[in-house]
C-alpha angles and dihedrals in degrees: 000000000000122000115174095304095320121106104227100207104225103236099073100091097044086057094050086071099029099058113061127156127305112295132207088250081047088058100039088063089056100056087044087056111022102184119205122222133280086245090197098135095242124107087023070155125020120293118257129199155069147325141175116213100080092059104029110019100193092349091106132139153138097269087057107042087045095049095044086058096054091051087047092050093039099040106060092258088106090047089054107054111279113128113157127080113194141206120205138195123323101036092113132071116253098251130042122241133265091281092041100253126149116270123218110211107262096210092042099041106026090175100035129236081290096063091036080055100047086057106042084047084052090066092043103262134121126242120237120189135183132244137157126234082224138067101275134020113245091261089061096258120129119291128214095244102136093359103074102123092047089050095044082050091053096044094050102054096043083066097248115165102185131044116196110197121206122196097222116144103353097160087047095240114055121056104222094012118137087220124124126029120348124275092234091049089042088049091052101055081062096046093058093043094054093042081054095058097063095222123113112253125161120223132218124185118219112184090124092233098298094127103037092253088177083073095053114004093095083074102051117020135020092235133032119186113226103195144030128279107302122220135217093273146099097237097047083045087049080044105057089031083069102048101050103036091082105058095065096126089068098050110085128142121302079025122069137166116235120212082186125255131328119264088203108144095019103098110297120125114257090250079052104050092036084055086054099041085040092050099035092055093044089055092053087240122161106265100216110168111218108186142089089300095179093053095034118152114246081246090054101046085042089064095044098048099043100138100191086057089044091053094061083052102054098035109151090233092071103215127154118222125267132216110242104183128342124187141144091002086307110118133176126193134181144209131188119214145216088250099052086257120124132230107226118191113183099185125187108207080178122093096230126074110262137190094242108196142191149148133253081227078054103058099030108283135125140123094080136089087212136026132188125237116198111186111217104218102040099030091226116148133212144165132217130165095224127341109086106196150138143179103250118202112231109294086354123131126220110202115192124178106218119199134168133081113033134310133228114028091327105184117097117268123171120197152106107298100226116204103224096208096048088039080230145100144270109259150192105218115245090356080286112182094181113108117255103039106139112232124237144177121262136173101288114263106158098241133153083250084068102038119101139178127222105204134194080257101070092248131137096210123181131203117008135241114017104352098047104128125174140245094258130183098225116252090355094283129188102185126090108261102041114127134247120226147165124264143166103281121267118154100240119147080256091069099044115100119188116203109215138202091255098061100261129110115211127193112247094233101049110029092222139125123261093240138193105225119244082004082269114180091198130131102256105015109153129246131229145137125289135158110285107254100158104250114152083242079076094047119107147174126182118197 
C-alpha cells in the first residue's frame, strides 16, 4: 500500500487493535518469567535520535543521512541530547555477496555505511542501521535469520552503534506471520552475536507488540516497541498512548518501551505534536525524530529541543510515567524524578478545552505547606498547597514539574519487609551489624534483624541506637547486580528507598528495584538491585 512515496507496512492498523494495555495474563507471564536486564551499559536513559522511515520510507541514501547529521549538529538538536542517526529499510542490495555478507546499495550508499559512519562520527554522533530477525526485511531485502554472527561482524566493523530489528517474514513466507521460532529466541541469537562483537551497539527490538516483548525484552534489548507503526495523526498518537502507558513496571534504565518515533513536524497541530513530545518523554519513552530534520520548521525544532521536557525524559531515576486517573478523555500521569520532584502530564484526548485537576497525595507528594509547580513549555511558576490543576486545549497536554515535601510513600512505617514472590522477609544474615554485609530473604521471625524503619527520609534503617545501620546500594552503584548491603546511616540518595504503588521499592539513586536474586524463594538468597521488570521477586510490603 502506497502512501505519497512512503511504504505503509500493513500491519499497523491490525495492531492498533491487537495490542491494548497491559492486562492482568499479561502480567501473570511476567512474574512467571521475570527477565533481568541486558546490563550492557547503552540506553542508561532513553535513547534520542533520528531516523529516517517516517519522512522518506525507501528514499534513503548517503546524501541524506549525512546531511541530516550536520543539521542536527548544526541546529541545537545535538546539544540537546540527540545522538543516533539512523538508517531504515532499503539501504542494502537485494542479495547478499559471494561470501554471503550483507551488501549496502552502491548507488544509494557510494562510501558504504563505513564511510556514512566515519562522517557522522566526525561531528560527534553515533550511526544506527536496520535489519530484520527473519529472512527478509519488510521491504523485501535480506534478513538476518541464520546469519546473525556474519551481520553483527559486518555491523560492527562498519562502525555502527544501533541496530534497530525488525520481525518481517520470520516463517520465510508470510510478511507479518508468528510462524517460525520465537522472537525472543530469534532476538536473542542477535544479542549474543552483537555482545560478541565487542562493539557497543545498542539494540532495539521491533516485533510491534505482537509477542508481548515488555515480558521478556529487558533481557534481551534496550528497547522493545509496543505497538504498531504509528502515523502523523492524533488518533494513531491516542492509539499508541494507550497502549503503552500501561506497561510502565517493566521500563527501567538500560530497558525502555518504545511507542515507536515522533511525528513532530509531519502534519500534526503543535498542541498535537507538544502533547506527543510531552507524553512520550513522561513515559521515559526513546525520542527518536522522524521528519525532514535539515528543513525543520523553528516549531518544529522548539518542540523537539524543549530541555526542560527533555529533562523529564531523560531523569537519572528511570521511571516511566504512571496514570494516575483517567476518566471522560481527561488523563493525568506522573513521574517521579532523581531530585524528589515530580513530572506532572494533565492531557485532554477531548476536542474541547477542559479544567484538568489533581492532588500532590495523588501523584506522590506529601511532607510541605507549600509546593512549586513549574510548568515545562511556557516556563510560569506557581505554588498550591495542595490542587494541582489547568485548563488543557483539545488534545493539548499541560506538563508541570512539581517540587517541594517528600517523594515515594514519605510518612514513617516500621515492619518486617515481606518479599511477595519467596513468601519471606528482608534480612540481615546472622543478626550481623558489620557493614557490608549483603541482605537476603529468610523464613519470617520477627527479629530486630528484620525490622526495618521507613523514615521520612526515604531510608530503610535497621537496628536502633548505636548499631542502627541503613539499606545501602554498594558503592553507590547504578548498575543491576550490585548488591545491596547494610552501612552506618548517612542520608545519601543510596540510601534512599522509595515504596511504590506497584509494590517495588527503587533506590533513589538507581532507579532501580531491590531484587532477590534468580527469583529464588530460598531461605538465604541474596538481594540486590536489578532493572524493574515486574517479577514478583520485585515485589514488596513493610508492615
Amino acid at each position: 500500500m502506497i502512501r505519497g512515496n512512503l511504504l505503509v507496512r500493513p500491519w499497523r492498523a491490525a495492531l492498533a487493535l491487537a495490542v491494548g494495555v497491559a492486562s492482568a495474563p499479561l502480567f501473570a507471564l511476567a512474574l512467571a518469567q521475570p527477565a533481568h536486564a541486558l546490563n550492557n551499559s547503552l540506553a542508561l536513559t532513553p535513547q534520542m535520535g533520528f531516523n529516517d522511515w517516517n519522512a522518506y520510507g525507501c528514499n534513503v541514501s548517503e546524501s541524506l543521512i549525512k546531511a541530516t547529521a550536520l543539521a542536527m549538529h548544526n541546529n541545537g538538536m545535538q546539544a540537546a541530547g540527540y545522538q543516533y542517526v539512523n538508517i531504515d529499510d532499503c539501504w542494502l542490495t537485494h542479495s547478499r555477496d559471494s561470501s554471503g555478507h550483507l551488501v549496502p546499495d552502491p548507488a544509494k550508499f557510494p562510501d558504504g555505511i563505513s564511510g556514512t559512519a566515519a562522517y557522522v562520527h566526525s561531528l560527534g554522533l553515533k550511526l544506527g542501521i536496520y535489519e530484520d530477525a527473519g529472512t527478509m526485511t519488510c521491504a523485501g531485502y535480506p534478513g538476518s535469520l541464520g546469519h546473525e554472527t556474519t551481520d553483527a561482524n559486518s555491523f560492527a566493523s562498519w562502525g555502527v552503534d544501533y541496530l534497530k530489528y525488525d520481525n518481517c517474514y520470520s516463517d520465510g513466507v508470510n510478511q507479518t506471520s508468528n510462524g517460525g521460532p520465537s522472537a525472543q529466541s530469534r532476538y536473542t541469537t542477535m544479542r549474543d552475536a552483537l555482545a560478541a562483537t565487542g562493539r557497543p551497539i545498542l539494540f532495539s527490538l521491533c516485533d510491534w507488540g505482537f509477542q508481548s516483548p515488555w515480558t521478556w525484552g529487558a533481557a534481551v534489548g534496550n528497547s522493545w516497541r509496543t505497538t504498531g507503526d504509528i502515523n502523523a495523526s492524533f488518533g494513531s498518537m491516542l492509539s499508541i498512548f494507550h497502549s503503552n502507558v500501561g506497561l510502565a513496571s517493566y521500563a527501567g534504565p538500560g530497558a525502555w518501551n518504545d511507542p515507536d518515533m515522533l511525528e513532530i513536524g509531519n502534519g500534526m497541530t503543535t498542541t498535537e505534536q507538544q502533547s506527543e513530545f510531552s507524553l512520550w518523554s513522561e513515559m521515559a519513552a526513546p525520542l527518536i525524530a522522524g521528519t525532514n530534520i535539515a528543513n525543520a520548521s523553528g516549531t518544529t525544532l522548539s518542540i523537539l529541543t524543549n530541555k526542560n521536557v527533555i529533562a523529564v525524559d531523560q531523569d537519572s531515576l528511570g521511571k516511566q510515567g504512571t496514570e494516575v486517573s483517567s476518566s471522560g478523555g481527561l488523563d493525568v500521569l506522573a513521574k517521579p524524578l532523581a531530585n524528589g520532584d515530580v513530572s506532572v502530564a494533565l492531557f485532554n484526548e477531548n476536542s474541547g478545552t477542559a479544567t484538568i485537576t489533581t492532588t500532590v497525595g495523588a501523584i506522590g507528594k506529601s511532607g510541605a505547606s507549600s509546593y512549586t509547580l513549574t510548568d515545562l513549555w511556557s516556563g510560569a511558576t506557581s505554588t498550591t498547597t495542595n490542587t494541582i490543576s489547568a485548563s488543557v486545549p483539545g488534545h493539548g497536554t499541560v506538563m508541570l514539574r512539581v517540587a517541594g515535601g517528600t517523594t515515594g510513600g514519605g510518612g514513617s512505617a516500621t515492619g518486617a519487609v515481606h518479599s511477595v514472590g519467596a513468601g519471606k522477609c528482608l534480612d540481615v544474615p546472622n543478626s550481623s551489624t558489620t557493614g557490608g554485609t549483603q541482605l537476603d530473604i529468610h523464613a519470617c521471625s520477627g527479629a530486630a534483624n528484620q525490622t526495618f524503619t521507613h523514615t521520612t527520609g526515604n531510608q530503610l534503617s535497621v537496628y536502633s541506637g548505636g548499631s542502627q545501620m541503613c539499606l545501602d546500594a554498594n558503592g553507590k552503584g547504578t548498575t543491576a547486580g550490585t548488591k545491596v548491603i547494610i552501612w552506618s546511616c548517612n542520608g545519601q540518595t543510596n540510601q534512599q528507598w522509595l515504596f511504590n504503588s506497584n509494590g517495588t521499592v527503587t533506590g533513589a539513586q538507581s532507579g532501580l528495584c531491590l531484587d532477590v536474586a534468580g527469583a529464588s524463594t530460598a531461605d538465604g538468597a541474596l538481594v540486590e538491585l536489578w532493572t524493574c521488570n515486574g517479577g514478583s521477586n520485585q515485589q514488596w510490603t513493610i508492615g
